[in-house]
C-alpha positions in Angstrom: 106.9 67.8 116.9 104.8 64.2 116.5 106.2 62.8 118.9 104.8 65.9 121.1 101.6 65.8 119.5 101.4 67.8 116.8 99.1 66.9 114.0 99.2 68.0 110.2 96.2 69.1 108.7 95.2 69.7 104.9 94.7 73.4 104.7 94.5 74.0 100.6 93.6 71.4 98.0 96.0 72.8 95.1 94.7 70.3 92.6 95.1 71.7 88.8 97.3 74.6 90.0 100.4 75.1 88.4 103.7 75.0 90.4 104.4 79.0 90.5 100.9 78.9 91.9 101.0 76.7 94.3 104.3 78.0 95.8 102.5 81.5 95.6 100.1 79.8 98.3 102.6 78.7 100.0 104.7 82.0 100.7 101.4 83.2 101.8 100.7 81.0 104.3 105.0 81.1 105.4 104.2 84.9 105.9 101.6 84.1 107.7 103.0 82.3 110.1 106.3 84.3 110.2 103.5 87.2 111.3 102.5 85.8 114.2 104.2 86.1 117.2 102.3 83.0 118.9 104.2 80.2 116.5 108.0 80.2 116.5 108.9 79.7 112.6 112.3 78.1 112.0 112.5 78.5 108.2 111.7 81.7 107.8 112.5 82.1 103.8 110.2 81.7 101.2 109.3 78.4 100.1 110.4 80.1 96.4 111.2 83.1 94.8 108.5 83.8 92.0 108.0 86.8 89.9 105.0 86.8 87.0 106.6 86.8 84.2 107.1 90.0 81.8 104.2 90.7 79.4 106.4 90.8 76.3 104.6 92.6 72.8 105.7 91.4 69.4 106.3 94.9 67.4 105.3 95.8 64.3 105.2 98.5 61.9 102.0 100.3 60.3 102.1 102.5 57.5 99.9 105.7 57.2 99.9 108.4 54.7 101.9 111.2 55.7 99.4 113.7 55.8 97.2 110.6 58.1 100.3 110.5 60.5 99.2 113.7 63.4 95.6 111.9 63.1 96.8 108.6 63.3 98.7 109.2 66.8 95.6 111.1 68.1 93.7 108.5 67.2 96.0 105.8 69.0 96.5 108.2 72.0 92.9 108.6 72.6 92.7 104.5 72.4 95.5 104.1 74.9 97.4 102.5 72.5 100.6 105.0 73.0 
């Protein structure tokens, strides 16, 4: 491709990203091209497979007075909690 004058140009400045984000940028800009029927894109698979990772809660228990329990779930219902 150089030697038929292509050129490579600097099209993100990635500087204090992390690596899944950086390689997020880069399956955008694969898709991208993949898109668009003018360019003919060899390597058409992602440049990496990422998934955000799983928001993981630590568990606890609460105790409530039994005759507090039906106004402690309304309670955390109403917050969104449950």
């Amino acid at each position: 491709m150089l030697q038929d004058g292509a050129t490579f140009d600097i099209i993100d400045i990635c500087e204090g990203l992390t690596e899944p984000e950086i390689r997020k940028i880069e399956n955008r800009y694969i898709e991208e091209y993949k898109n668009n029927s003018g360019w003919n894109v060899i390597n058409s698979k992602s440049a990496w497979s990422y998934t955000e990772p799983k928001q993981r809660y630590k568990n606890i228990n609460i105790k409530v007075k039994v005759e507090d329990h039906k106004s402690t779930l309304k309670l955390l219902k109403e917050l969104n909690l449950i």
